[in-house]
C-alpha positions as CSV (number, residue, x, y, z in Angstrom):
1,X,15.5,5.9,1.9
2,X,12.8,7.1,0.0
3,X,9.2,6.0,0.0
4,X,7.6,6.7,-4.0
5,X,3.7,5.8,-4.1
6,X,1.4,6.8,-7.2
7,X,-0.8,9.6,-6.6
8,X,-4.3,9.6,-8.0
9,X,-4.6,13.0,-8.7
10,X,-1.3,13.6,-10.1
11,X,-1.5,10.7,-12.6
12,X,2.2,10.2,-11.4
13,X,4.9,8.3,-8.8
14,X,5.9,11.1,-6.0
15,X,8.1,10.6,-3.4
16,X,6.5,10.2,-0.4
17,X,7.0,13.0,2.5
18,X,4.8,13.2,5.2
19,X,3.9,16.6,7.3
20,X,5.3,15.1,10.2
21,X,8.2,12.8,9.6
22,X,7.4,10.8,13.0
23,X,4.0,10.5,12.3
24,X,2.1,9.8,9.0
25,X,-1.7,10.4,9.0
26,X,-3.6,8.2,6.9
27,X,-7.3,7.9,6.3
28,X,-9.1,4.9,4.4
29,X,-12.2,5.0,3.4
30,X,-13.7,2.2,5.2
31,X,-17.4,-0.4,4.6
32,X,-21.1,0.8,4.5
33,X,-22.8,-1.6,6.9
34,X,-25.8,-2.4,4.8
35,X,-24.3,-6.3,3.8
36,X,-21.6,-8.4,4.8
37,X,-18.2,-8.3,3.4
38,X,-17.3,-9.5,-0.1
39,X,-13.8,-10.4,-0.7
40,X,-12.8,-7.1,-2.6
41,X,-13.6,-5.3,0.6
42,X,-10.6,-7.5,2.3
43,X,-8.5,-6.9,-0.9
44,X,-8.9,-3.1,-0.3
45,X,-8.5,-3.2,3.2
46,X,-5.7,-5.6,2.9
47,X,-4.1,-3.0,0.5
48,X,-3.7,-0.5,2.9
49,X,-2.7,-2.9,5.6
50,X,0.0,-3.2,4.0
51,X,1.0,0.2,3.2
52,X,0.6,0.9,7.1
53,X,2.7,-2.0,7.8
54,X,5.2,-0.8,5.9
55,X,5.4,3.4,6.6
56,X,5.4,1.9,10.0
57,X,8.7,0.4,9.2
58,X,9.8,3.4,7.8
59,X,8.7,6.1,10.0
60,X,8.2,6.1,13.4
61,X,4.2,6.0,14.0
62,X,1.1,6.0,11.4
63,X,-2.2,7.3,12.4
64,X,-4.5,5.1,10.6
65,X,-8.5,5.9,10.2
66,X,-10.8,3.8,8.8
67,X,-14.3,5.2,9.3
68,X,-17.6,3.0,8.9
69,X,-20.4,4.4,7.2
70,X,-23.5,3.3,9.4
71,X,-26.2,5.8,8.1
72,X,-26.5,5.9,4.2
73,X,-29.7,5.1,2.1
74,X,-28.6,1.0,1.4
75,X,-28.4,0.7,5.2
76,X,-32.0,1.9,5.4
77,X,-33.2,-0.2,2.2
78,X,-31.8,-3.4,3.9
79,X,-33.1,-2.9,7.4
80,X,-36.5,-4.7,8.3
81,X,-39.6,-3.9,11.2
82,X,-37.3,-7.2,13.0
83,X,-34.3,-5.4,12.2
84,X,-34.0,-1.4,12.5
85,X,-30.9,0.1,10.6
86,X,-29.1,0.7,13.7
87,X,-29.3,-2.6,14.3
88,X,-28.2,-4.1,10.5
89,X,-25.4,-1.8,10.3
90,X,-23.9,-2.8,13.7
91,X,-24.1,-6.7,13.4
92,X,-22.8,-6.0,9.7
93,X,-19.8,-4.0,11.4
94,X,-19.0,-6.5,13.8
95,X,-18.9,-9.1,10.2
96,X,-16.5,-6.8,9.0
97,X,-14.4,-6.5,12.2
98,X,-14.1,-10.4,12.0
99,X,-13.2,-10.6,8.7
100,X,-10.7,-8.2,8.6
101,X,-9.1,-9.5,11.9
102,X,-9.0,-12.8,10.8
103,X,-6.7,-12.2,7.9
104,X,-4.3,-10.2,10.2
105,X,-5.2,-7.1,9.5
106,X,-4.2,-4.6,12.0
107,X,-6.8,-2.4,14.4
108,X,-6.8,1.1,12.9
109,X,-5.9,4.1,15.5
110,X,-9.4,5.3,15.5
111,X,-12.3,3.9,13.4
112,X,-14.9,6.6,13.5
113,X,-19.2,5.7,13.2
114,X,-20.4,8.3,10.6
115,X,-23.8,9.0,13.0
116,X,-21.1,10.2,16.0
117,X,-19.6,12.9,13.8
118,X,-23.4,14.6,13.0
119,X,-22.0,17.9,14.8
120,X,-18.7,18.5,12.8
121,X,-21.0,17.8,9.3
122,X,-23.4,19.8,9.9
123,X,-20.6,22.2,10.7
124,X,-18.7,21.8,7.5
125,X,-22.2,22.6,5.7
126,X,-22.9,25.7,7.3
127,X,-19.0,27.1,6.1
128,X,-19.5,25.9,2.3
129,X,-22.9,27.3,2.3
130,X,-21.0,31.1,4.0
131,X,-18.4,30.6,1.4
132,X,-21.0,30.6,-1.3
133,X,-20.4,26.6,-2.5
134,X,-23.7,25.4,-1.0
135,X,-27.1,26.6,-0.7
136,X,-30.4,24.6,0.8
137,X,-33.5,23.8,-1.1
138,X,-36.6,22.3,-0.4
139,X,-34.8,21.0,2.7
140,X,-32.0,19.4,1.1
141,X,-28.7,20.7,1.2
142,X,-26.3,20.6,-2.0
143,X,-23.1,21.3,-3.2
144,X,-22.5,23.8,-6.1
145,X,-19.7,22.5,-8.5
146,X,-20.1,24.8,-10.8
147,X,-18.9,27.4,-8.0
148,X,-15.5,25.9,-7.1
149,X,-13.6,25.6,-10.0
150,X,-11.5,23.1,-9.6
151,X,-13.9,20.9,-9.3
152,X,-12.8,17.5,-11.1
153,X,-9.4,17.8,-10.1
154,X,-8.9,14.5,-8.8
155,X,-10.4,12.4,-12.2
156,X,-9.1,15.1,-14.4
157,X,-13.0,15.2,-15.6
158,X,-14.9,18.8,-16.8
159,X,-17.9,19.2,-15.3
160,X,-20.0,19.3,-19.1
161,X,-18.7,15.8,-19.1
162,X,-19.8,14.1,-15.8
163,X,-23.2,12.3,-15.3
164,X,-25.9,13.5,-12.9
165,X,-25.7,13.3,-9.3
166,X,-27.9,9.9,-8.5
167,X,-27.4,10.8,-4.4
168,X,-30.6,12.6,-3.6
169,X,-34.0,13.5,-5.3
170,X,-33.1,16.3,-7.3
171,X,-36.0,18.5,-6.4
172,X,-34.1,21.1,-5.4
173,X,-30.5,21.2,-7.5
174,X,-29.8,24.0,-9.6
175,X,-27.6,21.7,-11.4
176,X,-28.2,17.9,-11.9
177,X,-24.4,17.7,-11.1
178,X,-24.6,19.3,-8.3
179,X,-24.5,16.6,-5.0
180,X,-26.5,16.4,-1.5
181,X,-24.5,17.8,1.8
182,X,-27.6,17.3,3.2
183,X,-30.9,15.0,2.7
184,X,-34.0,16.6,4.4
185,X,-36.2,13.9,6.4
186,X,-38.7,11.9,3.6
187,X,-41.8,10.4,4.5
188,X,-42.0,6.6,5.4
189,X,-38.0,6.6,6.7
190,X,-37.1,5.5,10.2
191,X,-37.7,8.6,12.7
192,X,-34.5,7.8,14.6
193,X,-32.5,8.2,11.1
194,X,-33.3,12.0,11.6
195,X,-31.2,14.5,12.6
196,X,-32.2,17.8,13.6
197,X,-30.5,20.8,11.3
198,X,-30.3,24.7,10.6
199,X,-32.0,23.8,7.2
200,X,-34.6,21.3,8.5
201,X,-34.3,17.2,9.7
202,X,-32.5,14.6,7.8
203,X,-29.5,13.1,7.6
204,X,-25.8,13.6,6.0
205,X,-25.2,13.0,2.5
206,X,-22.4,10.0,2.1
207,X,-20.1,12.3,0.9
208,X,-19.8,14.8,3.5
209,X,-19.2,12.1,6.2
210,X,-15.6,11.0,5.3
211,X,-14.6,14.8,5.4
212,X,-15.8,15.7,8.4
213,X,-14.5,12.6,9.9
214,X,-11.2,13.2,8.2
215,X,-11.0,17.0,9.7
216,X,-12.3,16.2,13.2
217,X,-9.6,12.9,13.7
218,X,-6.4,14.1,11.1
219,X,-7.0,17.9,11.2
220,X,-7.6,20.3,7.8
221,X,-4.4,18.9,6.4
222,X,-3.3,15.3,6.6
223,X,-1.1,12.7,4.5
224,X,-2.5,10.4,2.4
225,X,-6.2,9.5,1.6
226,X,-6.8,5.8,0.2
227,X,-9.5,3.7,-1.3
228,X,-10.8,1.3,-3.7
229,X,-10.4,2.6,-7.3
230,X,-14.6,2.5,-7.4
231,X,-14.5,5.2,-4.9
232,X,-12.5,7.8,-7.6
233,X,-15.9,9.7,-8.6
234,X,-17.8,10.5,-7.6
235,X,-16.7,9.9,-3.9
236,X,-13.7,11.0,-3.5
237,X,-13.9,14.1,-5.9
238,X,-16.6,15.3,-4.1
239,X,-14.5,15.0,-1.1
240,X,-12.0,16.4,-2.7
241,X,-13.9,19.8,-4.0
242,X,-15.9,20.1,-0.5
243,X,-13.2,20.1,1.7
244,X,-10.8,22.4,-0.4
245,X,-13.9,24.9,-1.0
246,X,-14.7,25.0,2.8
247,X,-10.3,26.3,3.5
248,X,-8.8,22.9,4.2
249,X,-5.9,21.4,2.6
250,X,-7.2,18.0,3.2
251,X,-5.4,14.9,1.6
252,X,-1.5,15.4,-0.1
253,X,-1.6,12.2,-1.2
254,X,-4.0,9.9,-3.2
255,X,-3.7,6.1,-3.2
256,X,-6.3,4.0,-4.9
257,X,-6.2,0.0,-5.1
258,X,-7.7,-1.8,-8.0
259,X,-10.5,-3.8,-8.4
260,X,-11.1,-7.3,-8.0
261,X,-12.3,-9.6,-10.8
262,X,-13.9,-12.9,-11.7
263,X,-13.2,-15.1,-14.4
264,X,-12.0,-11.1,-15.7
265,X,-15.6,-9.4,-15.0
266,X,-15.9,-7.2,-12.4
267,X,-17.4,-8.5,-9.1
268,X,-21.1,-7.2,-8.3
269,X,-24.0,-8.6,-7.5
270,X,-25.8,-8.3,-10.2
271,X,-23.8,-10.0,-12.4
272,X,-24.3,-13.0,-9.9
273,X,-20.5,-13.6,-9.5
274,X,-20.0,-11.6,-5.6
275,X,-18.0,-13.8,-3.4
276,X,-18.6,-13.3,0.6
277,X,-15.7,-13.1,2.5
278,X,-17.1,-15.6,5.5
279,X,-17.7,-18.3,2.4
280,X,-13.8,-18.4,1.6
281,X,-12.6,-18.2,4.9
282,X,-14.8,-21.2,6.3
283,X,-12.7,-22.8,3.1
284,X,-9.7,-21.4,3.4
285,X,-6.8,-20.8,5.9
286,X,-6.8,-17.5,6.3
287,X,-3.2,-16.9,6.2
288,X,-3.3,-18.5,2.3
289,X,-6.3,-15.4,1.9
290,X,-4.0,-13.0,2.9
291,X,-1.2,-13.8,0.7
292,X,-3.6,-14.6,-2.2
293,X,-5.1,-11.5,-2.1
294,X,-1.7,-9.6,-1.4
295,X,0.5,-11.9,-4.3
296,X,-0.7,-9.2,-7.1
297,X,0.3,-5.4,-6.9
298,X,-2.4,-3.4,-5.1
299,X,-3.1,-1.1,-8.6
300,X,-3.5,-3.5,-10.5
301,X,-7.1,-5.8,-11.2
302,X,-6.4,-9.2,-8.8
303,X,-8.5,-11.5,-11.1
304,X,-9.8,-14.6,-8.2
305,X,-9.9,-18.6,-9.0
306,X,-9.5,-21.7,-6.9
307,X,-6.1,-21.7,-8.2
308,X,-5.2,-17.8,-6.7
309,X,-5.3,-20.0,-3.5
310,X,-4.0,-22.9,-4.3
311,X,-0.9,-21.1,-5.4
312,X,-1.0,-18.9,-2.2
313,X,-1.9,-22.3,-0.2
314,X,1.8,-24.3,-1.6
315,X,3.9,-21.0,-1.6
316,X,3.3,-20.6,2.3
317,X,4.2,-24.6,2.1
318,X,7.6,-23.6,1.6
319,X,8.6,-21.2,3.3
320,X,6.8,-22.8,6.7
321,X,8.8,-26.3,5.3
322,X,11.9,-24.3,5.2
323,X,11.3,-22.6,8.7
324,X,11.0,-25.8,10.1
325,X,13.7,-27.5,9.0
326,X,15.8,-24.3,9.5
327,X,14.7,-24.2,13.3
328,X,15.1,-27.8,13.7
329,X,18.5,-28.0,12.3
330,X,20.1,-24.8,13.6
331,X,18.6,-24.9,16.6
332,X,17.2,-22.1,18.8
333,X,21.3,-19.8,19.0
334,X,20.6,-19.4,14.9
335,X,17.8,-16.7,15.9
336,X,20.2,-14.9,17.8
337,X,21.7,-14.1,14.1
338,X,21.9,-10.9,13.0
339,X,20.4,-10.3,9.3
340,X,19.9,-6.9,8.0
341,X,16.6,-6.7,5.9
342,X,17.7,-7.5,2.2
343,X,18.3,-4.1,0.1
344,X,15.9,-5.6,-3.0
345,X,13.7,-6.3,-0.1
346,X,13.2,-2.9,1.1
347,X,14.0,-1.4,-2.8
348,X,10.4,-3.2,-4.0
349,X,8.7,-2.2,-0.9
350,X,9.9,1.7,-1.3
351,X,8.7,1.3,-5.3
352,X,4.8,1.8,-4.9
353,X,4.7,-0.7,-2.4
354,X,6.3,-3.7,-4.5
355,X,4.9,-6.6,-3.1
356,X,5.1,-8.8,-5.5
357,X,9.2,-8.4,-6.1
358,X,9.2,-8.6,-2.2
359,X,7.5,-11.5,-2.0
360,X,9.5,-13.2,-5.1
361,X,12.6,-12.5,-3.0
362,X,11.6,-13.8,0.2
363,X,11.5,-17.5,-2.3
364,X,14.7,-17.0,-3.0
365,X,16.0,-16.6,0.1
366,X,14.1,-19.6,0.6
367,X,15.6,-21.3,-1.8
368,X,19.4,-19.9,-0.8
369,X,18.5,-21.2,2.6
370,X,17.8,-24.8,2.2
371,X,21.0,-24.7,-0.3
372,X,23.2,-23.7,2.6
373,X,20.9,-26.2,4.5
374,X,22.3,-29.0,1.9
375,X,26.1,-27.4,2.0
376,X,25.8,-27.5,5.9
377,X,26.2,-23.7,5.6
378,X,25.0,-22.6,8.9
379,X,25.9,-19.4,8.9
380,X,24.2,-18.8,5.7
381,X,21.1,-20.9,6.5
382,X,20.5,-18.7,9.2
383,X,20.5,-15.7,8.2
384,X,18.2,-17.0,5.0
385,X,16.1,-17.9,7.8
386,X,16.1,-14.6,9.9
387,X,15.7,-12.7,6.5
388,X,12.9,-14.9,5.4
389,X,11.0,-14.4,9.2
390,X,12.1,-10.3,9.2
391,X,10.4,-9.8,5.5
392,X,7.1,-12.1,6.3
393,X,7.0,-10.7,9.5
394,X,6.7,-6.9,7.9
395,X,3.6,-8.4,5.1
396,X,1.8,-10.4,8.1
397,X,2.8,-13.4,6.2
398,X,5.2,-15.4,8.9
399,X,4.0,-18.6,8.9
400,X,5.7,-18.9,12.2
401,X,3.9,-16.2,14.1
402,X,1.7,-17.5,16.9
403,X,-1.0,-14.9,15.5
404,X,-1.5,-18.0,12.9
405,X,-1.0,-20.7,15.0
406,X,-4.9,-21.6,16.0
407,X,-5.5,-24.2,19.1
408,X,-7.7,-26.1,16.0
409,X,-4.5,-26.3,13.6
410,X,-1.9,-26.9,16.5
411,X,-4.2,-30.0,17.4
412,X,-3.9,-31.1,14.4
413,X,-0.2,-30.7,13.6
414,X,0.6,-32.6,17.2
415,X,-2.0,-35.6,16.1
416,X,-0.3,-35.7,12.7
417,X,2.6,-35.7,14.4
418,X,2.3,-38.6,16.7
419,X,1.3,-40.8,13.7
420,X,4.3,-39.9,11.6
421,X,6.3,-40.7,14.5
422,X,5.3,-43.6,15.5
423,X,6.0,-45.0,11.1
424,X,9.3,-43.4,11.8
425,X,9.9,-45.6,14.6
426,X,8.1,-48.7,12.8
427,X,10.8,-47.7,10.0
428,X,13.7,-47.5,12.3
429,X,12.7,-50.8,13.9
430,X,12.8,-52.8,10.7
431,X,16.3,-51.2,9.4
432,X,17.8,-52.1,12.7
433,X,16.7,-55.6,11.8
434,X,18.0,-55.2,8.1
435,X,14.3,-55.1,6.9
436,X,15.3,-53.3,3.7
437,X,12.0,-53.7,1.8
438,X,9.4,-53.3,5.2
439,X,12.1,-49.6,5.9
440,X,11.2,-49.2,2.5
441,X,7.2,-49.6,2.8
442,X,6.8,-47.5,5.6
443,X,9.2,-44.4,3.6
444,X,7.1,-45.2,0.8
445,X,3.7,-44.6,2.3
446,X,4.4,-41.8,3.8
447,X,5.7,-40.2,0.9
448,X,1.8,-41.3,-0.8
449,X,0.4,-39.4,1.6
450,X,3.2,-35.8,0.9
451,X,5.1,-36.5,3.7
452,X,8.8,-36.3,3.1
453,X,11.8,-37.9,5.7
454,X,15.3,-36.4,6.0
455,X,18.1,-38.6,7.8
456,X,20.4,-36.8,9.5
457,X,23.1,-38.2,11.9
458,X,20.6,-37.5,14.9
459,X,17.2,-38.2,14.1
460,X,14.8,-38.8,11.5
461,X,12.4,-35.6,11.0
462,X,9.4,-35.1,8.5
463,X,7.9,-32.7,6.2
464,X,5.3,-32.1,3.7
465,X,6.1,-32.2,0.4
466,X,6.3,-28.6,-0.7
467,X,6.1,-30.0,-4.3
């Protein structure tokens, strides 16, 4: 068993070995609170859902933080006299919280506010600016890349060729590259978005929150680091080059996801093409988001259309279709079945997190399992079926699990039900009475509106058409 993932800053596959082989620290960055979630923030959460999910299955525990920017300049730009930032950014958490939740993806251990950590940043300043890799100016404080010099280690980037630092007025910088620890109090801002300081009040730069966060809930040295692939530069080199110049080893590991795209354009507002995460799921079930935003391989560009769900939508239709009709026909002792989790299964997973080979084996198990269904194979049939529910189970993708069986749906299933039943009977009636063509009728509208019968020596049962 050995876990490979490809590490940003080593431009390479490594294997995977964690400090602590019963507990894997993680950290993600997570949202800034100024707006409500698009659907590339549940792609890149989603990501590393799944990556949890999975070096849970491997190792024993994973300590997962996600932290949540709440002070930055967009919060302040998008907070209002009705409105203070405080405000904005909590109500825009609690967006995010519902979004990510209703996708199934799982609570992280600890999920850090950036304006609770104020101490252990300020802190982290005052040892960069000791060690000679900060210095404060005009009440700002900043980073000195030129003094660490392996700065633009993670891009692979020399410092001659990166742009200016946009962070912070640069009133003060010595070099326009060089990037705000600290942003001394302006005139106009909110007075209870100030923080009192050794170099004056203000507020963190973005960049020094995730690694005092980091330090204070991992320690100096912790596993794997993830984010979107945006976040590369200047982000997470600055990270990067601020923890390593203030002693700690920080992150072993790098793991970015890519981008999503529309109609093959990056998503962003300005281009007038950002979808909202609340618009697709008040469309969409959001077990079919889930799987249509976990279908493509979490590096590469996921490239969203109607049909991305619509695919998602009818591969979930058969796998539920052949749950059903596996449960129904084996009956409840089939569970009891012992099926080891399938060795491509677990191969695709180990390879950088190979969801989409996972996924295109669960379908054939699918498949193998409605063909032992046909042979009256039950022995195979069921463990198809306990394979299918073990590897869905591990992407939060089991149709079957009550997490995705809302009262609203299960309503709707029982009154579908109840109508279907009561053609079957109409059906039955009329073939006792050797009423070929009304048997026929009733078979015959119901399979107008995608529902399918199966006769079996018991009982009639239904399905939707999977096709």
């Amino acid at each position: 068993m050995t876990v490979r993932l490809y590490d940003t800053k080593a431009q390479a596959l490594r294997d995977f070995v964690p400090l602590d082989p019963q507990n894997v620290t993680m950290y993600v960055c997570g949202p800034t609170v100024q707006s409500g979630p698009g659907i590339h923030h549940l792609r890149a959460a989603l990501a590393f859902d799944l990556l949890r999910r999975w070096l849970e299955h491997r190792f024993e525990r994973v300590t997962f933080v996600r932290n949540v920017t709440d002070i930055d300049d967009k919060v302040l730009a998008n907070s209002t006299e009705r409105e203070p930032w405080w405000a904005l950014a909590y109500r825009m958490e609690r967006e995010f919280t519902q979004a990510y939740s209703a996708i199934g993806i799982l609570p992280p251990t600890y999920e850090p506010r950036a304006t609770a950590s104020i101490p252990q940043m300020q802190e982290l300043i005052a040892r960069l600016i000791e060690g000679g890799h900060a210095y404060a100016a005009a009440g700002d404080v900043y980073f000195d890349v030129r003094s660490w010099s392996e700065y633009g280690a993670l891009t692979h980037q020399s410092i001659d060729a990166m742009e200016p630092a946009g962070d912070a007025d640069p009133r003060g910088k010595r070099d326009p590259r060089d990037f705000a620890l600290w942003k001394g109090a302006k005139e106009g801002e909110p007075a209870d978005a100030v923080w009192s300081s050794p170099w004056g009040p203000g507020r963190p730069g973005w960049h020094i929150e995730c690694s005092a966060m980091a330090r204070r809930y991992l320690g100096a040295q912790f596993d794997l680091h993830g984010g979107g692939l945006d976040l590369r530069f200047p982000h997470h080199e600055n990270e990067l080059a601020q923890s390593t110049a203030a002693g700690d080893g920080f992150a072993r590991y790098w793991v970015h996801n890519g981008l999503v795209t529309v109609g093959d354009q990056k998503m962003s507002k300005s281009l007038g093409n950002f979808v909202l995460a609340r618009d697709v799921l008040a469309e969409r079930d959001p077990l079919v988001v889930r799987y249509a935003l976990a279908a493509a391989h979490y590096r590469s560009s996921l490239d969203l259309a109607p049909s991305s769900f619509d695919e998602a939508e009818a591969a979930l239709d058969r796998i539920r279709t052949f749950q059903v009709r596996a449960a129904r026909t084996l009956g409840q002792d089939a569970w009891l079945t012992v099926a080891d989790l399938p060795d491509g299964f677990a191969a695709a997973m180990d390879d950088d997190l190979g969801v989409p080979q996972a996924l295109a084996l669960i379908h054939e198990q699918v498949r193998a399992g409605n063909a032992a269904l046909d042979a009256g194979d039950r022995g195979a049939a069921a463990r198809a079926a306990v394979g299918v529910g073990r590897m869905t189970g591990i992407l939060g993708l089991n149709p079957e699990d009550p997490f995705w069986r809302t009262d609203g749906a299960g309503a709707e299933t029982a009154a579908l039900d109840a109508l279907v039943q009561t053609m079957i009977a109409q059906r039955a009636q009329a073939r006792a009475e050797r009423d070929w063509a009304a048997a026929d009728r009733v078979r015959d509208a119901l399979a107008a509106a995608g529902i399918v019968l199966e006769d079996t020596p018991d009982a009639t049962h239904w399905s939707l058409d999977d096709g």
